[in-house]
C-alpha positions, 0 to 999 in steps of 0.5 A, spaced: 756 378 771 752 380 766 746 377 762 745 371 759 747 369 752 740 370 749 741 363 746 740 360 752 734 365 755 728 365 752 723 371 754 716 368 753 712 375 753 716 376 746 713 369 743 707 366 739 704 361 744 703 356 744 711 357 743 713 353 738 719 349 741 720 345 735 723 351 731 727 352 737 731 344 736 728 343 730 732 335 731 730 335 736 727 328 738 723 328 745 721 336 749 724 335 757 722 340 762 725 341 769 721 346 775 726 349 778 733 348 776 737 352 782 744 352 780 743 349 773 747 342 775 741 337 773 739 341 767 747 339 765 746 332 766 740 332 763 743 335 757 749 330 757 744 324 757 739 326 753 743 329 746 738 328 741 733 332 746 730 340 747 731 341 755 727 347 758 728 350 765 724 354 769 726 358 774 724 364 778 731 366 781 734 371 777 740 369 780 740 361 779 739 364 771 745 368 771 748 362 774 745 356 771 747 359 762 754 359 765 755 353 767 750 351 761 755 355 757 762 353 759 759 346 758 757 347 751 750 344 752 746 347 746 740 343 747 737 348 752 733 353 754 732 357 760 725 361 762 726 366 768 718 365 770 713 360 774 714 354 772 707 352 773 704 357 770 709 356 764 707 349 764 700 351 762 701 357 758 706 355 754 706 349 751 701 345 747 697 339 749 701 332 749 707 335 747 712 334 752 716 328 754 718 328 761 717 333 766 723 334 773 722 337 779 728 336 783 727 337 791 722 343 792 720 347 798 715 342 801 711 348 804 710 344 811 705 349 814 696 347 813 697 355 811 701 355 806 699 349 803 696 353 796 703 353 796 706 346 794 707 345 787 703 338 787 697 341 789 691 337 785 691 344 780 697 341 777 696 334 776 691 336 771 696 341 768 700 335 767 695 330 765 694 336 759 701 337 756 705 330 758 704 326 751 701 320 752 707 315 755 710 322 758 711 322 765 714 326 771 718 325 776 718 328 783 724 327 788 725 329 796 726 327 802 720 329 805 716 322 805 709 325 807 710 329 801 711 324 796 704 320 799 701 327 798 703 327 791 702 321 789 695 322 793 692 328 788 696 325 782 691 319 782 686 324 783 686 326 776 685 318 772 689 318 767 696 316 770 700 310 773 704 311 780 710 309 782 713 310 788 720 308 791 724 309 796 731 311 795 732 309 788 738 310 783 735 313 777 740 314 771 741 322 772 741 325 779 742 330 782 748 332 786 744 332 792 741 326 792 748 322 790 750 326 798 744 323 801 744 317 799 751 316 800 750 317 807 744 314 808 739 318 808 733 316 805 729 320 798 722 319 795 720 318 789 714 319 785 714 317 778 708 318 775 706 316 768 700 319 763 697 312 761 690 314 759 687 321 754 686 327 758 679 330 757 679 336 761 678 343 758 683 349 758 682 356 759 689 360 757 690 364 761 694 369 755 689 369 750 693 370 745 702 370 744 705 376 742 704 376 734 698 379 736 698 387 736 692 390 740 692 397 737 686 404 735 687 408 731 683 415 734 682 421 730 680 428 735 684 434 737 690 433 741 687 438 746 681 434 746 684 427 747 689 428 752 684 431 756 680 425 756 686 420 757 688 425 763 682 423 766 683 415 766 689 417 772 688 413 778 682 409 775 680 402 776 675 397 774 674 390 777 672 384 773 669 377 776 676 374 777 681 380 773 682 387 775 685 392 770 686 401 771 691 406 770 695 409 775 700 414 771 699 418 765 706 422 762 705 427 756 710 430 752 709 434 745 704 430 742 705 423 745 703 420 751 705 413 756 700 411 761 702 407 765 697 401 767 697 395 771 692 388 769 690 382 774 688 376 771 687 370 776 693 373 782 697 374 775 699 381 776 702 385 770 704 393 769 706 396 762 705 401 758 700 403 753 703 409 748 699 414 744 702 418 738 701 420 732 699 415 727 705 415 721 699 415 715 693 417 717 694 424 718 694 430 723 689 429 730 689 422 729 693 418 734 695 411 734 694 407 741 698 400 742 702 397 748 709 399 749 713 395 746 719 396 751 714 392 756 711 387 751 705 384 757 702 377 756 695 378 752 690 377 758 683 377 758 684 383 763 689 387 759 684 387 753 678 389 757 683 394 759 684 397 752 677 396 751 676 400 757 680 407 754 678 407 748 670 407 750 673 413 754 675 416 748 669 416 744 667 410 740 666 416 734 672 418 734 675 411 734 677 410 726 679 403 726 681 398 731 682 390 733 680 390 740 674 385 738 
């Protein structure tokens, strides 16, 4: 099977962010997103009813992705777009405040265990997220067929003070899911939790990736090659820790004047791993060398990835550093 046309798949570690979804639909009359679209069947029924709308999934599988834009593709649904990432965290990184319509979340893992309670998805963190990014008006659905969950969810949602709940059993809403249609047929019963942003959200936003993909963090090094290298050798299989973040270098690969330093950062439990090259600059000379991010590996830019930067430059020598814009 092979990839998925790179008109359904977005890659988020490519894009400005916020990612501006407009340019994407440019038509486009209302912004719906769905957490976890398993096989792709709702996010095709959301497609169909909703013509008009820019639908974006979220999915951790790669092999549900590959499914999903298939299906997505034999259907000709060219209203949507599909993300290979955390659907919570893509929530909150990649949209604007108020700027989404509707959010789906059809028959997650309830994560039954006290233990694996950080788990569940509707842990009160996320109710704030939604609280965020839902337009006013905008709402979320939640079905399952565990009512305990629907009654904690509906529970941390009223936490937040700016929604309106609903709560249902067994309903028939306009689209379905194939397995909800299943269940209902034979009787079973399903929950439904639809919460409604009714008031403005105060809350404060950190963002966890400072900046998108627009920016090139980048130094230009002026210093003998033996000399540089020397001190970038030096960095292998070093680490620093940072209040919540984490950052180091663990490999360091030379050949003829050019060297990849394989380096991994940690920003609240967001674990990355790239490259940062050092070669040659094109217009400034001999022994003055360009450092910058690999582009084959494009990382998020966190607080930690920059920390790192900040970090091998100071390594260098801050006096051999001709120009840079790491802060």
């Amino acid at each position: 099977m092979d990839f998925p046309p790179h008109t359904l798949y977005i890659k988020p570690n490519y894009m400005p962010l916020p990612i501006p979804w407009h340019f994407i639909k440019r038509d486009a009359t209302a912004l719906i997103v769905e957490l976890g679209f398993g096989r792709g069947e709702y996010l095709i029924r959301l497609a169909k009813t909703y013509k008009d709308a820019l639908i974006v999934g979220f999915e951790v599988s790669m092999t549900s992705l590959l499914k999903a834009s298939y299906r997505l593709e034999t259907e000709g649904a060219d209203n949507v777009r599909l993300l290979l990432f955390d659907g919570v965290l893509g929530l909150s990184e990649f949209f604007a405040q108020e700027s989404i319509d509707a959010v789906y979340m059809n028959f997650p893992v309830p994560w039954p265990k006290k233990k694996h309670a950080k788990r569940r998805v509707i842990r009160e963190d996320f109710w704030h997220i939604l609280a965020r990014v839902l337009k006013k008006g905008g709402f979320f659905e939640l079905m399952t067929d565990v009512d305990w969950y629907a009654d904690e969810a509906a529970e941390n949602a009223e936490a937040v003070g700016v929604f309106h709940i609903y709560k249902e059993k067994n309903p028939k809403r306009r689209v379905q899911t194939k397995y909800e249609e299943k269940w209902l047929k034979e009787g079973r019963d399903i929950f439904l939790v639809r919460v409604v942003k009714e008031k403005e959200y105060k809350g404060t936003h950190q963002p966890l990736f400072i900046k998108g993909a627009d920016y090139m963090p980048h130094a230009c090094i002026r210093k003998q090659w033996g000399d540089l290298i020397r001190d970038i050798k030096d960095l292998e299989n070093t680490e620093r820790v940072e209040g919540r973040g984490k950052y180091g270098v663990r490999e360091v690969f030379v050949r003829d004047r050019e060297a990849l330093l394989r380096c991994f950062t940690v920003d609240d439990g967001f674990f990355q791993s790239f490259y940062v090259w050092i070669r040659p600059s094109d217009k400034d000379g001999d022994d003055v060398f360009l450092m910058k991010l690999d582009p084959l590996s494009s990382p998020f830019r966190t607080k930690s990835l920059m920390k790192l930067l900040k970090y091998i430059k100071d390594r260098v020598g801050e006096d051999f550093v001709i120009r840079h814009n790491l802060g």
